[in-house]
DSSP file (Angstrom, degrees, kcal/mol; ACC not computed):
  #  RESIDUE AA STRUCTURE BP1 BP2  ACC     N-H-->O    O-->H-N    N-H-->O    O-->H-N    TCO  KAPPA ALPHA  PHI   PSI    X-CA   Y-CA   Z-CA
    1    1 A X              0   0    0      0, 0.0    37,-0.2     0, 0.0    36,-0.1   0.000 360.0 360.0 360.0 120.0   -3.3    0.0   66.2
    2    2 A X        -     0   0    0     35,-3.6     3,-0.0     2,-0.1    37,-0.0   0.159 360.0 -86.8 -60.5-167.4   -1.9    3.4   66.5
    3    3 A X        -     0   0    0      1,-0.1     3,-0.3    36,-0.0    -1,-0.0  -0.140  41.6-105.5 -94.4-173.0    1.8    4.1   67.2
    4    4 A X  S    S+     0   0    0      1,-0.2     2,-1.0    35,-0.1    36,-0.3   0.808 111.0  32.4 -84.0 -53.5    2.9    4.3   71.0
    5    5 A X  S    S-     0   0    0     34,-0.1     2,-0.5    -3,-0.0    -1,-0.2  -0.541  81.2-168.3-119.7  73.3    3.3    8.0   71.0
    6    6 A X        -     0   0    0     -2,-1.0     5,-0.5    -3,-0.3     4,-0.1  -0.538  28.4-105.0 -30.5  93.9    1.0    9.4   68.9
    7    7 A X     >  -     0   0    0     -2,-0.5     4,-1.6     1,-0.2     5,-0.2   0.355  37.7-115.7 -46.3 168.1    1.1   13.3   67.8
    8    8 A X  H  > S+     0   0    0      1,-0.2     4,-3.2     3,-0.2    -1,-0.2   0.755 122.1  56.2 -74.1 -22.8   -1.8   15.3   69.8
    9    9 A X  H  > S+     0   0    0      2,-0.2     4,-1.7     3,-0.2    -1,-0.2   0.818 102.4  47.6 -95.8 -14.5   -3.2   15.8   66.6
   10   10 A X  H >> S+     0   0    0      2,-0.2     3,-1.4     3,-0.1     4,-1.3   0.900 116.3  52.7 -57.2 -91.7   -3.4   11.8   65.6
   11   11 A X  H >X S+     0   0    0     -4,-1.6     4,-0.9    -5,-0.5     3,-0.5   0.703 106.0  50.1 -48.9 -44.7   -5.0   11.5   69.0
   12   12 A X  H >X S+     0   0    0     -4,-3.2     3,-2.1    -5,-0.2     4,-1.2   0.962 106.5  51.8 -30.7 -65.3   -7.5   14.1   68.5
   13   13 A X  H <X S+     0   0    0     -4,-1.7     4,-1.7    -3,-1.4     5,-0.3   0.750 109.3  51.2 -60.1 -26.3   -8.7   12.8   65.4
   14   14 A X  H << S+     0   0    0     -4,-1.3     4,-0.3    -3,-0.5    -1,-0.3   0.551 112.4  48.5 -92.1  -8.1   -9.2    9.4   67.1
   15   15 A X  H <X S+     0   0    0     -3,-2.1     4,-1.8    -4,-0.9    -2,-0.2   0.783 110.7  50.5 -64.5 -35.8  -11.1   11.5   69.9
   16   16 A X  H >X S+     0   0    0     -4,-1.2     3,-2.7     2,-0.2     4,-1.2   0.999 112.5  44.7 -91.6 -83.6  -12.9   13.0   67.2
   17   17 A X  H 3X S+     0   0    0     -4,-1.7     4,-3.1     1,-0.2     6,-0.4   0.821 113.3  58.0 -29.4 -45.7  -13.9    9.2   65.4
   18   18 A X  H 34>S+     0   0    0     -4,-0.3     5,-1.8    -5,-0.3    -1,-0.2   0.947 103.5  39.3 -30.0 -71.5  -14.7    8.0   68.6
   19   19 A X  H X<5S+     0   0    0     -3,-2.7     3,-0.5    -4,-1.8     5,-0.3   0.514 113.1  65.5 -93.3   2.7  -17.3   10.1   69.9
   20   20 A X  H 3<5S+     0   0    0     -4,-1.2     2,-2.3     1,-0.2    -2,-0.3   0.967 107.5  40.5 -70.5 -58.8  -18.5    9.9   66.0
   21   21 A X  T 3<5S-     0   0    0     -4,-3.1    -1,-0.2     1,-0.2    -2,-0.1  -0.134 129.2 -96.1 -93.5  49.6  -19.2    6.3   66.5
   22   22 A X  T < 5S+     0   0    0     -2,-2.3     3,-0.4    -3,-0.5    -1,-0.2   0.751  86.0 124.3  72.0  18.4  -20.7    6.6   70.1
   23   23 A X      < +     0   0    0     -5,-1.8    10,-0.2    -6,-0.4    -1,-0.2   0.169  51.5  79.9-114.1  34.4  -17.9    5.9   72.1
   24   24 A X        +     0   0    0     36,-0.3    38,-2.5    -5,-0.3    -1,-0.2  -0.138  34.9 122.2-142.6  64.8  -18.0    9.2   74.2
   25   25 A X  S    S+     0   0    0     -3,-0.4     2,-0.2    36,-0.3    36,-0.2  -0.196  88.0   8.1 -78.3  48.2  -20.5    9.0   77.0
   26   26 A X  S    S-     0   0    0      3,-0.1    36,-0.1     1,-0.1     5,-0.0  -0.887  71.7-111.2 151.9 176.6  -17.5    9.7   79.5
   27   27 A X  S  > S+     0   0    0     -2,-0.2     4,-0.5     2,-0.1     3,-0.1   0.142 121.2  60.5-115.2   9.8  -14.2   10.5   79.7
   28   28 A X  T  4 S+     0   0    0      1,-0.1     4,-0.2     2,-0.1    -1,-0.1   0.794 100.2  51.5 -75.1 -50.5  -13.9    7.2   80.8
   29   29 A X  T  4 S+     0   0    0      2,-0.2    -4,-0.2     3,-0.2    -2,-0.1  -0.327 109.4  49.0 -72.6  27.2  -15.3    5.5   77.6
   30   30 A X  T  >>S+     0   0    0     -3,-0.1     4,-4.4    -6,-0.1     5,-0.6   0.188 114.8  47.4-117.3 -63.4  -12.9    7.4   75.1
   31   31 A X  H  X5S+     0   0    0     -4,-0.5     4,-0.8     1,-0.2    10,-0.2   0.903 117.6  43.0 -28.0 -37.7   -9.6    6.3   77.7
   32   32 A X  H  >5S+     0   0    0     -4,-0.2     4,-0.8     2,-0.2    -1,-0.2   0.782 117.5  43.0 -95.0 -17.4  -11.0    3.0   77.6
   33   33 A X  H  45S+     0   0    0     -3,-0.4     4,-0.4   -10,-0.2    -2,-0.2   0.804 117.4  50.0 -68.7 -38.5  -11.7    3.3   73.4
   34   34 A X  H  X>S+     0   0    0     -4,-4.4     5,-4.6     2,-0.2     4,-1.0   0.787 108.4  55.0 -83.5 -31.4   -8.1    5.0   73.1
   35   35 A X  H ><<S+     0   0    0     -4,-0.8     3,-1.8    -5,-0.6    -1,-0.2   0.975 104.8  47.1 -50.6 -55.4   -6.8    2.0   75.2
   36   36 A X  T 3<5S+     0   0    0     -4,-0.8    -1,-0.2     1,-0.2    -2,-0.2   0.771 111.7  54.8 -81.8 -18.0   -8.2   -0.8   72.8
   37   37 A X  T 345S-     0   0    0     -4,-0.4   -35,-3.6     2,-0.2    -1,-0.2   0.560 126.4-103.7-103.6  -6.9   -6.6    1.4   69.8
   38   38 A X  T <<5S+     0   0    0     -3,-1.8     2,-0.7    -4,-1.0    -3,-0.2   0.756  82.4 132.4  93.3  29.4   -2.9    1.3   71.8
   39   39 A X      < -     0   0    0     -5,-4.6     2,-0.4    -8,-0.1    -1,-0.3  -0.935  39.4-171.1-110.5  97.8   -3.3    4.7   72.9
   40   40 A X        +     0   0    0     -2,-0.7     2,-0.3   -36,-0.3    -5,-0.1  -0.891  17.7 157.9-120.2 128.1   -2.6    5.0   76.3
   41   41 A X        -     0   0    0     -2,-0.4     2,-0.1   -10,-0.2     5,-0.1  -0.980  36.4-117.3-171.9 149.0   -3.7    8.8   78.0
   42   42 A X        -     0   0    0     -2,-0.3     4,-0.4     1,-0.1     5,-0.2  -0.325  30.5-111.9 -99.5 172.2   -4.4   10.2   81.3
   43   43 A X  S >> S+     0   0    0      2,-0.3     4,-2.7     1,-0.2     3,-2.1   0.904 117.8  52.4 -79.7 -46.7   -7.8   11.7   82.2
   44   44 A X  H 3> S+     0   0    0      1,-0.4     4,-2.0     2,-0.2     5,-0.4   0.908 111.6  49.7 -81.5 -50.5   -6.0   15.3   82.5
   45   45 A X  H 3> S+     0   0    0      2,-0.2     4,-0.6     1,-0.2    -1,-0.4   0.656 104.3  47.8 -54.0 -15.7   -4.7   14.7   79.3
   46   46 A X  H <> S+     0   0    0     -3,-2.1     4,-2.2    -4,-0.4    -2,-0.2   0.512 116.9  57.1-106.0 -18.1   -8.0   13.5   77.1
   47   47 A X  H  X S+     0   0    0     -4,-2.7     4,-1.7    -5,-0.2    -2,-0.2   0.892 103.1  46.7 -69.8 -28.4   -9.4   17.0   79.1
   48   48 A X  H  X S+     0   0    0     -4,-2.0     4,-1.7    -5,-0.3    -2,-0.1   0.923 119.0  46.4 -66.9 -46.1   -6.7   19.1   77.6
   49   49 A X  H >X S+     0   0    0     -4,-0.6     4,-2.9    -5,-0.4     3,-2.0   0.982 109.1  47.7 -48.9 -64.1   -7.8   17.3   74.3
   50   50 A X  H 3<>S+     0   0    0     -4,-2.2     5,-2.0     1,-0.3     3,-0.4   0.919 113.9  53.9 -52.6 -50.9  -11.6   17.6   74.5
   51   51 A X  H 3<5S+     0   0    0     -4,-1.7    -1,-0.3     1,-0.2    -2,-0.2   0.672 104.7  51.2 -31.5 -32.3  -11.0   21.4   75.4
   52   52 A X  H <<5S+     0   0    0     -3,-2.0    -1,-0.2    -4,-1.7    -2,-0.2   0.829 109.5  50.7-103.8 -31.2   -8.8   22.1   72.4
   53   53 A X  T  <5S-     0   0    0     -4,-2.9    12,-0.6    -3,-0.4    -1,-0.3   0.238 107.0-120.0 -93.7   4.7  -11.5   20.6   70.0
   54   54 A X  T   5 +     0   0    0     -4,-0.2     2,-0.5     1,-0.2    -3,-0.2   0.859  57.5 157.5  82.1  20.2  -14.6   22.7   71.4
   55   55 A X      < -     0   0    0     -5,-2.0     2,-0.4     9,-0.1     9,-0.2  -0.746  21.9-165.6-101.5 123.7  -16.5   19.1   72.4
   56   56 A X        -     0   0    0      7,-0.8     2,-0.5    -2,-0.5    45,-0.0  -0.969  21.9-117.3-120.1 151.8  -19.2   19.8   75.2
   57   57 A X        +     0   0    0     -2,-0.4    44,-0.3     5,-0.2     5,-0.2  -0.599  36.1 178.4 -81.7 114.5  -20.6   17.4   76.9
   58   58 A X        -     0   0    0      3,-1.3     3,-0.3    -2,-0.5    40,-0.1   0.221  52.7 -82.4 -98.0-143.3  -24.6   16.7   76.7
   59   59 A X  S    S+     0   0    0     37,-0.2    39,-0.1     1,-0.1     3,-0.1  -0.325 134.1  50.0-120.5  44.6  -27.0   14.3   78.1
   60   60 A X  S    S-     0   0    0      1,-0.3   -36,-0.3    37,-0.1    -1,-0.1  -0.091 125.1-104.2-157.1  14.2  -26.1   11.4   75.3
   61   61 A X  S    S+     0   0    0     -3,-0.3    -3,-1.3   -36,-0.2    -1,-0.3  -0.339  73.2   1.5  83.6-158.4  -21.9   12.3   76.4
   62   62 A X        -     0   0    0    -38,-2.5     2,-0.4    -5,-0.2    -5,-0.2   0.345  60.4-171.9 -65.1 149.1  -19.5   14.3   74.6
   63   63 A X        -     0   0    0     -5,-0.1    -7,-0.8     2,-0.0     2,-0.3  -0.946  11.9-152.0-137.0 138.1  -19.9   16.4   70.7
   64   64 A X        -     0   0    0     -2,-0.4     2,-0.7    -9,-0.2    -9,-0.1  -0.519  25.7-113.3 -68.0 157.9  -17.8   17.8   68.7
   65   65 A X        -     0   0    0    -12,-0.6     6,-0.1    -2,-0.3     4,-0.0  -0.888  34.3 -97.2 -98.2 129.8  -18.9   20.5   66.7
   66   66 A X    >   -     0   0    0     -2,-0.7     3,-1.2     1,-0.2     8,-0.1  -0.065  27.0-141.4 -47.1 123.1  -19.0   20.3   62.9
   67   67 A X  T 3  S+     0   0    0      1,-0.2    -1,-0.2     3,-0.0     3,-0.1   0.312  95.7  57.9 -98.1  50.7  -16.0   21.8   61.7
   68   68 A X  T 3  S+     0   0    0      2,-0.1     2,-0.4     1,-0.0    -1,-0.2   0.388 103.2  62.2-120.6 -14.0  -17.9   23.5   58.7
   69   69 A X  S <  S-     0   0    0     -3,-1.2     2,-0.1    -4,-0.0    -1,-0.0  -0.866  94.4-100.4-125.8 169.7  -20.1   25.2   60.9
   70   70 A X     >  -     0   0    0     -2,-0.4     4,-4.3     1,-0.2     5,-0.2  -0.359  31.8-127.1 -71.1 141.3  -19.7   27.9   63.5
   71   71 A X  H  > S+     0   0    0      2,-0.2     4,-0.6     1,-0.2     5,-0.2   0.683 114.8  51.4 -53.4 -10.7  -19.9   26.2   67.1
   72   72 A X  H  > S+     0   0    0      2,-0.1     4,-1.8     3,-0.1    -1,-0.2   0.827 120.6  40.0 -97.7 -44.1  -22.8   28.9   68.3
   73   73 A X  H  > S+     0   0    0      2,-0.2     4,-0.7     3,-0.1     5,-0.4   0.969 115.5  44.2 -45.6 -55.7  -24.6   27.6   64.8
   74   74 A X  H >X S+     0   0    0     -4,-4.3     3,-3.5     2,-0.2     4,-1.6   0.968 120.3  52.6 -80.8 -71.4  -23.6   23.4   65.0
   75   75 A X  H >X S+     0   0    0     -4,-0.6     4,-4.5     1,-0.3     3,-4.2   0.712 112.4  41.9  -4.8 -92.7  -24.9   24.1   69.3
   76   76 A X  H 3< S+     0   0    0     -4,-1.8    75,-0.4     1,-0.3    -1,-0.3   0.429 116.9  47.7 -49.9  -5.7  -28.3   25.7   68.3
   77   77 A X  H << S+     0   0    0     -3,-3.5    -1,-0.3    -4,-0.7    -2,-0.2   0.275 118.7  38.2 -90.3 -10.8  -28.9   23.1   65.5
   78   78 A X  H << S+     0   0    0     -3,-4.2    -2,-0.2    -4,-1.6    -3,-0.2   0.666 133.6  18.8-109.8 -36.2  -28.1   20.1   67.6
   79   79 A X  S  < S+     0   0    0     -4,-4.5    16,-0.6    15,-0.1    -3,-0.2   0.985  85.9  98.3 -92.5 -60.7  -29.9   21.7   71.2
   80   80 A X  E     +A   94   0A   0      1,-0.1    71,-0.4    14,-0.1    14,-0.2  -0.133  34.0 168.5 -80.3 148.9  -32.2   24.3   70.9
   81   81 A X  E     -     0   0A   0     12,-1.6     2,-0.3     1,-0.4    13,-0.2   0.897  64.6  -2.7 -86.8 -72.1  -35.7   23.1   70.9
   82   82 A X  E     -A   93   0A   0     11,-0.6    11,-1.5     2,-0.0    -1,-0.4  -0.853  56.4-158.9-131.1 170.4  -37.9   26.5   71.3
   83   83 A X  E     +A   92   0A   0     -2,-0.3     2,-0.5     9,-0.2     9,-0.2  -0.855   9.9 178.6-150.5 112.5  -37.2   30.1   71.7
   84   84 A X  E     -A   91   0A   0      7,-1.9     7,-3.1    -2,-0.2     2,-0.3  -0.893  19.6-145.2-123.5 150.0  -39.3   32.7   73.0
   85   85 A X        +     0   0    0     -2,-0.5     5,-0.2     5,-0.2     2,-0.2  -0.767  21.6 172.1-106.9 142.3  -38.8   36.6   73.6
   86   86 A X    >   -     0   0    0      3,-0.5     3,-1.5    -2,-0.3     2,-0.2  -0.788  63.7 -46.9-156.8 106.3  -40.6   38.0   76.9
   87   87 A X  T 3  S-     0   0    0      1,-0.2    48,-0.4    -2,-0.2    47,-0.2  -0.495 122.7 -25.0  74.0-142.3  -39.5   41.7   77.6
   88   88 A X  T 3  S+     0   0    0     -2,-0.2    40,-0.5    40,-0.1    42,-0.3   0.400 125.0 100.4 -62.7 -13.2  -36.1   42.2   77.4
   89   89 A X  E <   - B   0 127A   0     -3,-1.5    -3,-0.5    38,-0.2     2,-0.3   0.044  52.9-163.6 -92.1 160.6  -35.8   38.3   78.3
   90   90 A X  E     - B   0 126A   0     36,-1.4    36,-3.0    -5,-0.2     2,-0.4  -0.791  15.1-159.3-164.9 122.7  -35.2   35.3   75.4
   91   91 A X  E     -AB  84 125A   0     -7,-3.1    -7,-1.9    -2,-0.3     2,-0.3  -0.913  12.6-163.9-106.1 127.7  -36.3   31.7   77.4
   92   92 A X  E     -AB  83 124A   0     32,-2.0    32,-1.3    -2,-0.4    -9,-0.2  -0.768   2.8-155.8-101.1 163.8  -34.5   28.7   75.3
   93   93 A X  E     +A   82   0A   0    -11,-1.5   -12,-1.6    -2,-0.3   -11,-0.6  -0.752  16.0 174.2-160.4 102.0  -35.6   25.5   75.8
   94   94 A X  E     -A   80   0A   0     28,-0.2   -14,-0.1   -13,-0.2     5,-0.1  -0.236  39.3 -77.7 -84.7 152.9  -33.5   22.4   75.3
   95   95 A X  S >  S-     0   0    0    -16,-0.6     3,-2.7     1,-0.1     4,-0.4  -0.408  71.2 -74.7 -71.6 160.5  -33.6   18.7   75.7
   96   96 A X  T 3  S+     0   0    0      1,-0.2   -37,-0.2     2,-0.1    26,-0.1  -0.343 126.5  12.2 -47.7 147.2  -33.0   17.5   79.2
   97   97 A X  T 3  S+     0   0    0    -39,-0.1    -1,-0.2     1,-0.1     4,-0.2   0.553 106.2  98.6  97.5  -3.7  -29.0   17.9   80.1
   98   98 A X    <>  +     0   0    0     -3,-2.7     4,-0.6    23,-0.3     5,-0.2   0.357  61.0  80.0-120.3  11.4  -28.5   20.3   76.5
   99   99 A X  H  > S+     0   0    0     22,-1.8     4,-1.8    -4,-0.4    23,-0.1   0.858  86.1  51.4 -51.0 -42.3  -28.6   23.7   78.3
  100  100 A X  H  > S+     0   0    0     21,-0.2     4,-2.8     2,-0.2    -1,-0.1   0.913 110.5  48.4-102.3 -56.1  -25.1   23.9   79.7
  101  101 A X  H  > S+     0   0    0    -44,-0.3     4,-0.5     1,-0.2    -1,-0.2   0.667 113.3  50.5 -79.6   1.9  -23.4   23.1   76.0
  102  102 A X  H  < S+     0   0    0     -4,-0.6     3,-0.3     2,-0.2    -1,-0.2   0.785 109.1  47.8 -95.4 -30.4  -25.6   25.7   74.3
  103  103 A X  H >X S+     0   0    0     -4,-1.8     4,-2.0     1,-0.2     3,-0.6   0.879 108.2  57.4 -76.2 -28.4  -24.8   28.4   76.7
  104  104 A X  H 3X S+     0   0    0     -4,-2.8     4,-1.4     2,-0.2    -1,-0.2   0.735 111.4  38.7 -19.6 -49.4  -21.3   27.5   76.4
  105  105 A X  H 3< S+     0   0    0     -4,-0.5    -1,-0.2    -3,-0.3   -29,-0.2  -0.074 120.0  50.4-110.4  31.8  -21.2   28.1   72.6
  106  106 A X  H X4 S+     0   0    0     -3,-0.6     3,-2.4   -31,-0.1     4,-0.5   0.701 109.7  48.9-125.3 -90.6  -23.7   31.2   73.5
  107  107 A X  H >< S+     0   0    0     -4,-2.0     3,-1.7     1,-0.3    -2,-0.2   0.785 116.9  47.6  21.9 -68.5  -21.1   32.6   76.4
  108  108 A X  T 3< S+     0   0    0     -4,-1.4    -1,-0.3     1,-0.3    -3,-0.1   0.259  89.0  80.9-109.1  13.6  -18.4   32.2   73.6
  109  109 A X  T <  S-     0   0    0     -3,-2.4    -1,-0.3     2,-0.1    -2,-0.2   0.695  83.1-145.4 -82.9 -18.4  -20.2   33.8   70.7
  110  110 A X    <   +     0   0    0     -3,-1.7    -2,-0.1    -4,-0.5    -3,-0.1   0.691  33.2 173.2  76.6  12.8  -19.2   37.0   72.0
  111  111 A X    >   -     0   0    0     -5,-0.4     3,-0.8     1,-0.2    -1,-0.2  -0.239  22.3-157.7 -62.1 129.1  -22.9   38.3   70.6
  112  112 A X  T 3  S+     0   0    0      1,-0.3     2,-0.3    -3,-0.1    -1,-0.2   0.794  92.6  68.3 -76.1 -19.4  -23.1   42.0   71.9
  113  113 A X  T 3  S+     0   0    0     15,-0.1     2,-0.4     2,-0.1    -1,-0.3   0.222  91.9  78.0 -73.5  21.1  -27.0   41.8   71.5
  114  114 A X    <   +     0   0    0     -3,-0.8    14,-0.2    -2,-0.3     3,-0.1  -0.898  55.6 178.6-161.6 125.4  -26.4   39.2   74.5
  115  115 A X        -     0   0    0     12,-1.9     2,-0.3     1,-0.5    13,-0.1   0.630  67.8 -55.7 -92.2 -33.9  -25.8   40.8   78.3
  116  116 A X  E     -C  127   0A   0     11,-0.9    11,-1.6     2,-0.0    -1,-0.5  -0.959  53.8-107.8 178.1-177.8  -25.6   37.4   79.7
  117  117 A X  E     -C  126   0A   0     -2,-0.3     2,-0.5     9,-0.2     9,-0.2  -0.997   2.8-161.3-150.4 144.8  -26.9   33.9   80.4
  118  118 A X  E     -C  125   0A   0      7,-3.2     7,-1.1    -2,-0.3     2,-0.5  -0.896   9.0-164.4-137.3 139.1  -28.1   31.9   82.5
  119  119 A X  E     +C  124   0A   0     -2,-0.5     5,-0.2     5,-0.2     2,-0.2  -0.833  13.9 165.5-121.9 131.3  -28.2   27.9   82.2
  120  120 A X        -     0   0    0      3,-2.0     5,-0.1    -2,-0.5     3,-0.0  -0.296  66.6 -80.7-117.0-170.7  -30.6   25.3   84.5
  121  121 A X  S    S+     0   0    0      1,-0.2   -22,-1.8    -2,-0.2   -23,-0.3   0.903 123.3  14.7 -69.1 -59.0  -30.6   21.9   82.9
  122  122 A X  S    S+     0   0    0    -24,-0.2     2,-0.3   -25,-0.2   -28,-0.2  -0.100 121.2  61.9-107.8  34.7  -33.2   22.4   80.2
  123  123 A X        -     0   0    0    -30,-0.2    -3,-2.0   -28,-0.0     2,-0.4  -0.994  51.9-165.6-154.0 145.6  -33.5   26.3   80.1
  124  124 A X  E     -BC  92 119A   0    -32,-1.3   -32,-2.0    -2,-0.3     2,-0.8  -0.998  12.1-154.2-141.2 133.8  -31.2   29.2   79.3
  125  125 A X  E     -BC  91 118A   0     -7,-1.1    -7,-3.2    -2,-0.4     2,-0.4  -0.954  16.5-162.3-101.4  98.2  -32.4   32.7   80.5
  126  126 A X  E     -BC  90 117A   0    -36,-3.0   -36,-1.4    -2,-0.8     2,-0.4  -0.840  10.5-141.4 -95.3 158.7  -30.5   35.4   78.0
  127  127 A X  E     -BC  89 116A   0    -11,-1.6   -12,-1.9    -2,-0.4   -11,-0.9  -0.846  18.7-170.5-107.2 119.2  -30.4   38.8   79.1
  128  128 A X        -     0   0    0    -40,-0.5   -14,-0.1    -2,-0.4   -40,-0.1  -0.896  26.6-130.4-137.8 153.4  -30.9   41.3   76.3
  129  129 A X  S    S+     0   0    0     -2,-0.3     2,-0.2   -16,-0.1   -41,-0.1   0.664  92.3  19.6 -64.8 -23.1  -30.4   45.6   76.5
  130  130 A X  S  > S-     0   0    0    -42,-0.3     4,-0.6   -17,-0.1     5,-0.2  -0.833  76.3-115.4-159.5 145.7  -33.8   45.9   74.9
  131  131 A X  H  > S+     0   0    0     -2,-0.2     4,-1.4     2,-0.2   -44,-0.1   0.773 114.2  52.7 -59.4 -40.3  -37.0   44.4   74.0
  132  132 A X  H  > S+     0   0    0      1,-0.2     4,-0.6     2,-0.2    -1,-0.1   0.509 104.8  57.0 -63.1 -14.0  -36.2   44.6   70.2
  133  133 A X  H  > S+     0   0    0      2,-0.2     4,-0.9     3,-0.1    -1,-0.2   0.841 104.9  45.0-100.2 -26.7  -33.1   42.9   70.7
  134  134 A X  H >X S+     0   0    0     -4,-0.6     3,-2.6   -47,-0.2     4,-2.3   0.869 112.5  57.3 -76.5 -48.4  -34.5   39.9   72.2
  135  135 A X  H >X S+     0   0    0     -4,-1.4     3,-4.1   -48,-0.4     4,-0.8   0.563 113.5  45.4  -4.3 -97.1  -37.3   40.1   69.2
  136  136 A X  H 3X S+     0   0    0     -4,-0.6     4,-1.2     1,-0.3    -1,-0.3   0.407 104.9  52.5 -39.6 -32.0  -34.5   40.0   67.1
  137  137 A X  H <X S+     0   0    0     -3,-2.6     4,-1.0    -4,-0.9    -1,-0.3   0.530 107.0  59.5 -98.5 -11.0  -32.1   37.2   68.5
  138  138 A X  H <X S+     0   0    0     -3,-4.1     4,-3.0    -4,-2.3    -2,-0.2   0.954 104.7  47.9 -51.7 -71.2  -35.1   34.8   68.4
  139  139 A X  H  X S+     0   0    0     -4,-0.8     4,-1.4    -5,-0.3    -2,-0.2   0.666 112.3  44.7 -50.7 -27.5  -35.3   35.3   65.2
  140  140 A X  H  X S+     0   0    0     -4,-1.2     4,-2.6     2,-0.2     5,-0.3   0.909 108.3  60.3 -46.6 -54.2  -31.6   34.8   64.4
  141  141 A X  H  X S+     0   0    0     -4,-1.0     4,-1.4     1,-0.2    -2,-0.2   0.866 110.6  46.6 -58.9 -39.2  -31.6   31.7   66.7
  142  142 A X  H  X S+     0   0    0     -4,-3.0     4,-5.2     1,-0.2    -1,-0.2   0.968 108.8  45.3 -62.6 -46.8  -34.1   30.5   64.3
  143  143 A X  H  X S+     0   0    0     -4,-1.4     4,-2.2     2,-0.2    -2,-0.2   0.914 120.5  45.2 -51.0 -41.7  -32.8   31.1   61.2
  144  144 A X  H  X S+     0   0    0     -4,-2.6     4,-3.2     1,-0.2     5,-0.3   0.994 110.6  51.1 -67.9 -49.8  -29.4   29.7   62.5
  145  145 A X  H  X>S+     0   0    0     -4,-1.4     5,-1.4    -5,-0.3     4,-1.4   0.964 111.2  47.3 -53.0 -60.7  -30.8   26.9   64.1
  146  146 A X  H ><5S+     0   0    0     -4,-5.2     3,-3.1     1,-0.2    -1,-0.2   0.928 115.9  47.7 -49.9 -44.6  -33.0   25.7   60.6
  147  147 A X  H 3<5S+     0   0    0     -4,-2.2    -1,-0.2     1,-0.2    -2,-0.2   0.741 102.9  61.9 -52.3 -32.3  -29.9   26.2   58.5
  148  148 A X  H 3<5S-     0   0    0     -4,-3.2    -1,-0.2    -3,-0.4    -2,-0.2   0.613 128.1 -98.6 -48.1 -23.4  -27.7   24.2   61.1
  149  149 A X  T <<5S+     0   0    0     -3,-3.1    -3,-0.1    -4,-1.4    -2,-0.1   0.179 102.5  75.4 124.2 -39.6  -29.9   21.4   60.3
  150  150 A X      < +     0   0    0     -5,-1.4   -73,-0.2    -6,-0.3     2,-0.1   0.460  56.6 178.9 -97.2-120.2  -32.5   21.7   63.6
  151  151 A X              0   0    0    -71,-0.4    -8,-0.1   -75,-0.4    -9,-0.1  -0.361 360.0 360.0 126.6 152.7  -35.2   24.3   63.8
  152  152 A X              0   0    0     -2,-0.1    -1,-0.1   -10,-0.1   -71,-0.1   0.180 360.0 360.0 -84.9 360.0  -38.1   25.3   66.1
């Protein structure tokens, strides 16, 4: 049982453990996990938390990102499925419900090769300056992706 007031960084790491052993298909099921551990924390609070640790939420609940790899990397190793360049265009294609936390860590790669995105459930439309530049960020999104661990 943890302490009564726990540091933010105790209670992270027991966010963290959590949604490592399955326990974060909601923000309900981590309250109610942090509960059973003597942890007692308000919704607005386990949001500040989940924010601060980069965890987006997919269609099997909450992830953290590996903290040995870059979040745009541990994303694209865990999500993407395929990637094809058409024009200027790069179509991703994702498991049901993994669009939205890859285009997050896509949005917040800051990649200049990248005009924009756009995220449905299981599809992400990037926006490239160039037809060689989407070429080219397929192929990086592959390479990242196999080294992450995933792969087309």
């Amino acid at each position: 049982m943890q302490s009564p007031n726990p540091t933010a960084a105790d209670r992270r790491a027991l966010v963290v453990q959590l949604i490592s052993e399955g326990h974060g298909s909601s923000q309900q099921t981590l309250v109610d996990g942090l509960a059973a551990q003597g942890v007692e924390i308000t919704q607005a609070t386990l949001s500040r938390d989940l924010r601060e640790l980069g965890a987006v939420k997919g269609a099997a609940g909450y992830v953290v990102p590996a903290a040995s790899a870059s979040p745009l990397a541990d994303a694209l190793g865990r999500w993407l499925v395929s990637a094809r360049a058409a024009q200027n265009l790069v179509v991703l294609r994702t498991p049901p419900g993994g669009a939205s936390p890859l285009a997050v860590a896509l949005d917040a790669s800051g990649r200049a090769d990248m005009l924009g995105t756009i995220a449905g459930d299981d599809t992400i439309l990037i926006i490239c300056s160039t037809n060689r530049a989407a070429r080219d960020l397929v192929a990086d999104f592959d390479q990242i992706a196999r080294s992450a661990g995933g792969g087309l």
